[in-house]
Backbone bond lengths (Angstrom), bond angles and torsions (degrees), N, CA, C in turn:
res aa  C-N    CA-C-N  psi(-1)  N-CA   C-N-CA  omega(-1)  CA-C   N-CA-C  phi
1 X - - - 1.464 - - 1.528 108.51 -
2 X 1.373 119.81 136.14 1.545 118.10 -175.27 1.069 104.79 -60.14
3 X 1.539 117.84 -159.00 1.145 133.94 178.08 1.791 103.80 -90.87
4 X 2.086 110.69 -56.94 0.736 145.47 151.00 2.116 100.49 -4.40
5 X 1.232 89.78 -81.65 1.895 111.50 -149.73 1.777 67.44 -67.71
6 X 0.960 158.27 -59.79 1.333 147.26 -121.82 2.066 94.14 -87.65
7 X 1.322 102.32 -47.71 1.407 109.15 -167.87 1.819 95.07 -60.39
8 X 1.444 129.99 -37.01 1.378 137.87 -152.34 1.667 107.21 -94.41
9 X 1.509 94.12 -35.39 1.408 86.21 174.22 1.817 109.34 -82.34
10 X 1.242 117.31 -37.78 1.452 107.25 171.74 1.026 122.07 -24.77
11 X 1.506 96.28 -79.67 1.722 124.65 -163.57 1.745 105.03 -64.56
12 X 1.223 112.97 -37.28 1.446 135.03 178.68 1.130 120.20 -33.43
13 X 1.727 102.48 -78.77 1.154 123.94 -160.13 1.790 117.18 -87.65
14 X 1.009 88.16 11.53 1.417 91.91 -171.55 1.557 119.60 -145.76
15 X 1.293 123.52 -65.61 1.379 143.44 -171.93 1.963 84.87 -60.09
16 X 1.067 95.34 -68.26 2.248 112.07 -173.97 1.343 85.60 -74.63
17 X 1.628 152.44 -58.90 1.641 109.65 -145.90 1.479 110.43 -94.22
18 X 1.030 138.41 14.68 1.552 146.40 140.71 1.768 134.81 -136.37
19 X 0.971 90.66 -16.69 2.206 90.52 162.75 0.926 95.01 -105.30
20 X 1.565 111.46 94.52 1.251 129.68 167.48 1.739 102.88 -164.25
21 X 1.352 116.84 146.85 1.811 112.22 169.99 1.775 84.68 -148.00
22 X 1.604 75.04 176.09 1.760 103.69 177.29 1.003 102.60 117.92
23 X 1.742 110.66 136.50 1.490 139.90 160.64 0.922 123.96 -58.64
24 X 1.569 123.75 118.50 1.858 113.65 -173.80 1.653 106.69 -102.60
25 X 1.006 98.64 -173.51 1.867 88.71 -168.07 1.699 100.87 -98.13
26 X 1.261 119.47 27.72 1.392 110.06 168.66 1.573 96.50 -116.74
27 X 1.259 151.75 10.75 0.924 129.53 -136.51 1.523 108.69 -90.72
28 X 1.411 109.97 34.97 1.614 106.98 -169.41 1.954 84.50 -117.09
29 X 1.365 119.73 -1.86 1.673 127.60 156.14 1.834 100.09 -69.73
30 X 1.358 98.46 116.82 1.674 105.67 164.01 1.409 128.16 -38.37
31 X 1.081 100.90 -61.39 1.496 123.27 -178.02 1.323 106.65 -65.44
32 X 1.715 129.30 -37.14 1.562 114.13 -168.35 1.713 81.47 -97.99
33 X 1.139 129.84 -16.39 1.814 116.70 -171.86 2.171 73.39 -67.52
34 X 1.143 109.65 -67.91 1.830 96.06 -156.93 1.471 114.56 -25.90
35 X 1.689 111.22 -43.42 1.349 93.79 -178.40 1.689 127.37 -88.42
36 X 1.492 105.04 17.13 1.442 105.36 -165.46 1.671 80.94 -86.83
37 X 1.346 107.19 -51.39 1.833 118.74 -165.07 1.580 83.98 -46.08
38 X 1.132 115.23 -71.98 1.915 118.61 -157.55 1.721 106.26 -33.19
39 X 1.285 107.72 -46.54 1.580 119.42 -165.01 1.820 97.71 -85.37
40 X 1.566 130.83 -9.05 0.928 147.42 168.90 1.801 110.35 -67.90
41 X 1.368 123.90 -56.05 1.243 142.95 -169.24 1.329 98.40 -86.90
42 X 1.221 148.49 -55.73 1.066 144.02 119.63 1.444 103.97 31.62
43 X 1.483 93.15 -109.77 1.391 115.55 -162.02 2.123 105.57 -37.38
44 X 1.635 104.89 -46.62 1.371 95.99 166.07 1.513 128.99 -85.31
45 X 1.475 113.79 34.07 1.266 122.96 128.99 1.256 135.72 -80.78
46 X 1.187 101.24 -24.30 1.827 96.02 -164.76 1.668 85.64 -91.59
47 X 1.290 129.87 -34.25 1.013 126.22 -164.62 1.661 124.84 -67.96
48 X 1.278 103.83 -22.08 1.645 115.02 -158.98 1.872 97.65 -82.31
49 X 1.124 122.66 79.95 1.362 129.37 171.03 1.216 124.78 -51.87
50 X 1.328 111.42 0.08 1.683 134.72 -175.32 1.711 93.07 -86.80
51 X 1.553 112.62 -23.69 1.525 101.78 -175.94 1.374 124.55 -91.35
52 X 1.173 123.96 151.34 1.598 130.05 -179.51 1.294 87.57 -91.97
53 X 1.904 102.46 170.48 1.298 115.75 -157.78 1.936 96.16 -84.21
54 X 0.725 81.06 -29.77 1.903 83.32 167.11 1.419 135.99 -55.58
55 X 1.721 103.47 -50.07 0.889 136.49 178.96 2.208 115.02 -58.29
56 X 1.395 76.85 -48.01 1.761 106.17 177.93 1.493 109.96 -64.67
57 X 1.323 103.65 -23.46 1.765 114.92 -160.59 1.502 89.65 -103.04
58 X 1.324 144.27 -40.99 1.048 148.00 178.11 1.525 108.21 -65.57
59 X 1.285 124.68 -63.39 1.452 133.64 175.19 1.713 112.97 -49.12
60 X 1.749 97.42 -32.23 1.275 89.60 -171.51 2.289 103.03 -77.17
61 X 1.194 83.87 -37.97 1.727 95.84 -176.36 1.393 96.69 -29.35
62 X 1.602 123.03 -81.83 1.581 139.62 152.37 1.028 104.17 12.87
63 X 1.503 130.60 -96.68 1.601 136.97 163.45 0.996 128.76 9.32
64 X 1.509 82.84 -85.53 1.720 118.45 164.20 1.587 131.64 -19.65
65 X 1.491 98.41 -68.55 1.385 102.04 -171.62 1.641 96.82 -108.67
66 X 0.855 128.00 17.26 1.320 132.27 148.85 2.035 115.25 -83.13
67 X 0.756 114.27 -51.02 1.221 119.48 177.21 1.504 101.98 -80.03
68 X 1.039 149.69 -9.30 1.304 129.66 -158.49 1.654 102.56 -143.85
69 X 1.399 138.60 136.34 1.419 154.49 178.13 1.729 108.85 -60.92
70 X 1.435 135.98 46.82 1.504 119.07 -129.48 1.727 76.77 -79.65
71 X 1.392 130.07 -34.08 1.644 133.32 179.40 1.383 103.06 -23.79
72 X 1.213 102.20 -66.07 1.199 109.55 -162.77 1.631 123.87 -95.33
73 X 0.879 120.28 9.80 1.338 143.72 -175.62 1.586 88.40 -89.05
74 X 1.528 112.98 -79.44 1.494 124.39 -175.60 0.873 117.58 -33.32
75 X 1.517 135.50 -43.19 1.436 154.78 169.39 1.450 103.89 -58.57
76 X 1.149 121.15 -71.29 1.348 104.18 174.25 1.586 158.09 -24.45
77 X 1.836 85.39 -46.23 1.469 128.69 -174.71 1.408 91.21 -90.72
78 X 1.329 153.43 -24.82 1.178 144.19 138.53 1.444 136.63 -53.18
79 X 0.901 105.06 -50.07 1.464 125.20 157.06 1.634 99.42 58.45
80 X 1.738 116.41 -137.10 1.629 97.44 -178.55 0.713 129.16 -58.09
81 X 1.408 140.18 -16.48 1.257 144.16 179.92 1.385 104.96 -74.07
82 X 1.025 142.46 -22.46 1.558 129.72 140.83 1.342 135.72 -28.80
83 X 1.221 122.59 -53.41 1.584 144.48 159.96 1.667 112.67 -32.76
84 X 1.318 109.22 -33.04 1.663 115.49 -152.93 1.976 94.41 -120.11
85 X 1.755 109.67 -13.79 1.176 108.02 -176.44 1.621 114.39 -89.01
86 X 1.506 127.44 137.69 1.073 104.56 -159.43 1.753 112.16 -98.79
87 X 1.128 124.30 -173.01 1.588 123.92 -164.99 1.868 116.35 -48.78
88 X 1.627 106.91 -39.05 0.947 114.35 -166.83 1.525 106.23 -86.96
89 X 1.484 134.58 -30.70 1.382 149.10 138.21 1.716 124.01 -9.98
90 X 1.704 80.26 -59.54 1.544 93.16 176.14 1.491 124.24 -82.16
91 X 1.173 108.00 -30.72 1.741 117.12 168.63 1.731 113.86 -52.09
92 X 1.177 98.69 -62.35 1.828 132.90 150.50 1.621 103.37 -20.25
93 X 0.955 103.23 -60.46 2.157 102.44 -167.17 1.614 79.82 -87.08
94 X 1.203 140.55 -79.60 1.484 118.73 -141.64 1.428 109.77 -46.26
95 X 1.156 118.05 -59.58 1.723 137.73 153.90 1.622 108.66 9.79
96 X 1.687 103.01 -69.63 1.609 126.87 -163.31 1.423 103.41 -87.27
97 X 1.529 110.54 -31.07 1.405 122.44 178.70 1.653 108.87 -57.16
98 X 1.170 109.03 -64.37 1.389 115.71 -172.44 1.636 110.14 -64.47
99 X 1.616 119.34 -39.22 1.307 98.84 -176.34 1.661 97.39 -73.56
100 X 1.059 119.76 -41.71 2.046 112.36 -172.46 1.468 96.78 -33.52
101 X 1.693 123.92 -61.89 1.584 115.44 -135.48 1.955 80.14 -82.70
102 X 1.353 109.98 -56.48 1.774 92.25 -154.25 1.533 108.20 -67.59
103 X 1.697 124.69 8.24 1.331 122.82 -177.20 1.965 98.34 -104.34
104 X 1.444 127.13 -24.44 1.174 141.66 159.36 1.614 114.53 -61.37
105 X 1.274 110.42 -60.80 1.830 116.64 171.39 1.033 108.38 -26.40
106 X 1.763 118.10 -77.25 1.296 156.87 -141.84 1.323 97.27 -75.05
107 X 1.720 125.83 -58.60 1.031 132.48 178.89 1.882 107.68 -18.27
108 X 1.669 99.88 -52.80 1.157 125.67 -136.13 1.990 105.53 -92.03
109 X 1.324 86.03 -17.32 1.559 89.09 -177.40 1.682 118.09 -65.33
110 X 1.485 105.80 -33.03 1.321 114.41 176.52 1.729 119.00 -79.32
111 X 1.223 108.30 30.21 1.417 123.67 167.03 1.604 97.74 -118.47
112 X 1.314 137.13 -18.77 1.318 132.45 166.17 1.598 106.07 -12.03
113 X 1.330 101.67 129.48 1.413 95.97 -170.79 1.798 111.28 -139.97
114 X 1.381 99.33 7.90 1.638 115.57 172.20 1.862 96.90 86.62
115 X 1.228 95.02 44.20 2.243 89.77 168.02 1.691 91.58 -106.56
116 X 1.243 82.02 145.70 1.672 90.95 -177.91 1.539 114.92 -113.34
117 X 1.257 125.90 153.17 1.553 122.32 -173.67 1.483 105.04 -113.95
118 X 1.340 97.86 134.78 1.771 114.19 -166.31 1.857 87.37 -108.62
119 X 1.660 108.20 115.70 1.604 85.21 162.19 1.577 111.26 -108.75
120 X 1.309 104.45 154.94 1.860 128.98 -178.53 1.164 115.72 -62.91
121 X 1.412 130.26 -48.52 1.487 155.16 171.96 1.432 98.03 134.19
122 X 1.140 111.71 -137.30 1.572 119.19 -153.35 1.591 118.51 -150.57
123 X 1.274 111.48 137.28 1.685 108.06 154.87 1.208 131.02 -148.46
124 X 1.722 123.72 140.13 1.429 109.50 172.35 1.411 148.26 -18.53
125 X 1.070 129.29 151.31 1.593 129.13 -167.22 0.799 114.23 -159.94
126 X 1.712 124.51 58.21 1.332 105.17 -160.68 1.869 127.12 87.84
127 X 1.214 98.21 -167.11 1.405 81.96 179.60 2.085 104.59 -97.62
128 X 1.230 112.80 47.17 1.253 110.96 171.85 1.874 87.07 -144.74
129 X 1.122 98.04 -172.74 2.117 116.56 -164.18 1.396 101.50 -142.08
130 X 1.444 99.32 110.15 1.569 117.55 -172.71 2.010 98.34 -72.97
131 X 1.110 138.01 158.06 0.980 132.22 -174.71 1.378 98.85 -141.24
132 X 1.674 122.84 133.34 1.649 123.37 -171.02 1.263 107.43 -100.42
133 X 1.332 112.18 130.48 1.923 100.99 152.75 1.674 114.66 -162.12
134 X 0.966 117.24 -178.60 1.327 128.17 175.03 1.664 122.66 -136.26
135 X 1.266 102.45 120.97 1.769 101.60 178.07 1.952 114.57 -65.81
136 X 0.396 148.01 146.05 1.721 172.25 -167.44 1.736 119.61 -122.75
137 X 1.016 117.87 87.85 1.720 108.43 177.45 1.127 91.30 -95.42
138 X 1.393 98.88 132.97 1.642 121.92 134.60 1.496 125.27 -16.60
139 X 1.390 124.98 -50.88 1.620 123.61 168.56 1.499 96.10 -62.26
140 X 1.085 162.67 -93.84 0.945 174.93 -75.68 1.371 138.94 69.69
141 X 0.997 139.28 -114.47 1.810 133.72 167.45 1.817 102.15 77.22
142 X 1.167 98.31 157.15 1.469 120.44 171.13 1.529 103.40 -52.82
143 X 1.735 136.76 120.86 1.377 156.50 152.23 1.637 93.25 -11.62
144 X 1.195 94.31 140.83 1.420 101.55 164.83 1.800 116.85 -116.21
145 X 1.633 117.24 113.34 1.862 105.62 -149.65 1.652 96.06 -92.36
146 X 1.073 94.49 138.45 2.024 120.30 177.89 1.678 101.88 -131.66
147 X 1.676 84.29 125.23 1.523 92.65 176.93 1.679 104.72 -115.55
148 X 1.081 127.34 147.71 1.392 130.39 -167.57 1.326 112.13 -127.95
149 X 1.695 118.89 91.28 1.775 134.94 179.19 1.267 117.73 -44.52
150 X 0.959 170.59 97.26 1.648 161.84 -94.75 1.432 76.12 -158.63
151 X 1.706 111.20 165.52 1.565 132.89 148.50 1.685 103.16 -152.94
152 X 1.480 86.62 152.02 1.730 85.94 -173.86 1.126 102.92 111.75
153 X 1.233 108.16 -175.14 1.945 128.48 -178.92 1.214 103.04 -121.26
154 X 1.607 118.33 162.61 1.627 115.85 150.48 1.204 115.15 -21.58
155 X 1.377 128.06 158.09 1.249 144.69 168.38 1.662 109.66 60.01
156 X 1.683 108.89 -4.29 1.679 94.52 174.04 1.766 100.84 -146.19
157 X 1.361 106.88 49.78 1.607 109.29 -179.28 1.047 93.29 -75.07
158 X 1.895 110.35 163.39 1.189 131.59 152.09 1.339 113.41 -166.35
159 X 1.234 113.43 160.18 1.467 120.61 -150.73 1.489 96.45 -85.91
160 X 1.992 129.34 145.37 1.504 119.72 -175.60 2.010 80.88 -127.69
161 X 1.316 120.52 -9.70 1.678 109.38 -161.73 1.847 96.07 178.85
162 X 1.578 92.50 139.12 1.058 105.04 -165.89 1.971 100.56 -118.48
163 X 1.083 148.68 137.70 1.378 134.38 -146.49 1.539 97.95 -147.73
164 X 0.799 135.68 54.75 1.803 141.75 137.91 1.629 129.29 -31.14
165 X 1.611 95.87 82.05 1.364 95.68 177.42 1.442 124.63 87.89
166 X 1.714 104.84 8.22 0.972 104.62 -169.53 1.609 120.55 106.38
167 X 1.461 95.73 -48.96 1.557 106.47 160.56 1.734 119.80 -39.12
168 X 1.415 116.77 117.35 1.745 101.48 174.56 1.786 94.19 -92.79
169 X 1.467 117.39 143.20 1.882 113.42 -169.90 1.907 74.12 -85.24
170 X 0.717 129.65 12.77 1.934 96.96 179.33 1.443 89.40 -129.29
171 X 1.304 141.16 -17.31 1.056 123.35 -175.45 1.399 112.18 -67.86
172 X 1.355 103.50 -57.47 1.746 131.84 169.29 2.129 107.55 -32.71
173 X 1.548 90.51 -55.38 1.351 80.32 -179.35 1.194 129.59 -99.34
174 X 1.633 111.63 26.05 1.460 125.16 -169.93 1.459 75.94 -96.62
175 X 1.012 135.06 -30.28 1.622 134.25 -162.01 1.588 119.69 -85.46
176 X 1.185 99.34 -48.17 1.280 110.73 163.61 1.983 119.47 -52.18
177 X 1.659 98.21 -45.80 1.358 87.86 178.31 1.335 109.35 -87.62
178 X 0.945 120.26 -10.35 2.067 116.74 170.51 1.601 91.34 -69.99
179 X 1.017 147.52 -59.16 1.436 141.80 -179.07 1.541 102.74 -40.36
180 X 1.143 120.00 -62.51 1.714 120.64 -166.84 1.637 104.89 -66.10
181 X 1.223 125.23 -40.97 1.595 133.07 -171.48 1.496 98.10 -75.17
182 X 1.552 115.89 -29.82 1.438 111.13 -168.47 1.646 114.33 -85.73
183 X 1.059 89.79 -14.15 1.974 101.21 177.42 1.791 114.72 -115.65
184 X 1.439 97.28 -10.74 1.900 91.72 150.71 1.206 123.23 173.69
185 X 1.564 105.04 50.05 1.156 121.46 -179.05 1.297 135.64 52.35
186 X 1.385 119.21 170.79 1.362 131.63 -153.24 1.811 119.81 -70.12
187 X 1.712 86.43 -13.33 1.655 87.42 154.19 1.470 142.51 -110.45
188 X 1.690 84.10 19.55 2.021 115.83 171.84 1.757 93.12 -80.68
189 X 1.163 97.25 -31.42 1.836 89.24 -164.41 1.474 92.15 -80.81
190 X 1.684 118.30 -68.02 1.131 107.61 -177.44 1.911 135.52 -34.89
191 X 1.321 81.31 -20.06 1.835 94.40 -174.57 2.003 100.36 -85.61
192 X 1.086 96.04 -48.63 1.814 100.75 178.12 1.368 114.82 -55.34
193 X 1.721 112.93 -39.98 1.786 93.86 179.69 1.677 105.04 -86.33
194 X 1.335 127.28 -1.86 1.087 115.10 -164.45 1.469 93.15 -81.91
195 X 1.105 124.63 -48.73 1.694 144.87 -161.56 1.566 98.66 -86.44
196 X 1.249 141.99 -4.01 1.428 163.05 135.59 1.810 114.97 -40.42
197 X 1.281 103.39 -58.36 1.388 127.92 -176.00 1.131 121.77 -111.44
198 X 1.403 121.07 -8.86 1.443 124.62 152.50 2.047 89.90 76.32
199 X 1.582 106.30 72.15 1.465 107.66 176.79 1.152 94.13 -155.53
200 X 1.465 105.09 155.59 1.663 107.99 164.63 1.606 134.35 -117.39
């Protein structure tokens, strides 16, 4: 993993793809109103000081895999190496999968640092709805642009890829785990997120 992909997915995937709020000026587009609301609920997570750090991590999970496809995400990021992994393997990674990303997200919310997300509106892609925006800090500096892959229709979006800079977060880490499976297999990976997250 670069140096680059390492700094983007940090800060990226977590701190920017949900502690974040603000109304963008399309928000009368379905698909970009979904992500204004997401970064909306959000924001009254980080906010509710009534919560313990547990509590926050739990609420955030909720969020989480409510807003986001993690099924199919996992699948992705596996990719052929799925085909060759066997039933109990795969039960095994979704398992480790889901605690890594919503224990990585979450990690990340408590760096919230008041950048706000402006969204662009939206356009088709296929049979999923690319969604535009740009983060905004408070210090200032040049926008940092995040595009957000939708699947579904109104009333049943959810997030399959999050695109920072160009960066796709599943492409990057579909790669990363073909690297780890490809030098010692599918129970090198399983062993890395477990020992990652400190689970057994």
């Amino acid at each position: 993993m670069t140096t680059r992909r390492q700094m983007l997915l940090a800060t990226g995937a977590a701190g920017v793809v949900l502690a974040l709020g603000g109304k963008g000026a399309f928000a009368a587009d379905a698909a970009t109103a979904f992500i204004d609301d997401l970064g909306g609920r959000a924001i009254a997570v980080l906010a509710d000081d009534s919560l313990s750090a547990d509590q926050r991590e739990a609420d955030f999970r909720d969020l989480f895999l409510t807003a986001f496809d993690v099924p199919a995400i996992g699948a992705f990021v596996l990719g052929r190496w799925r085909r060759s992994a066997t039933p109990e393997q795969i039960e095994e990674f979704n398992r480790l999968y889901t605690i890594d990303v919503v224990k990585t997200y979450s990690r990340r919310l408590s760096q919230y640092a008041g950048e706000q997300l402006q969204t662009l509106g939206s356009q088709p892609q296929g049979d999923n709805t690319l969604v535009h925006s740009q983060i905004v800090s408070p210090k200032g500096g040049a926008p940092v642009v995040v595009d957000w892959l939708l699947s579904g229709n109104p009333g049943s979006y959810q997030i399959v890829d999050v695109v920072i800079e160009n960066l796709s977060m599943r492409n990057a880490q579909r790669e990363d785990f073909s690297s780890v499976i490809g030098n010692g297999g599918m129970d090198a990976l399983l062993a890395g997120l477990k020992k990652k997250n400190g689970v057994s």
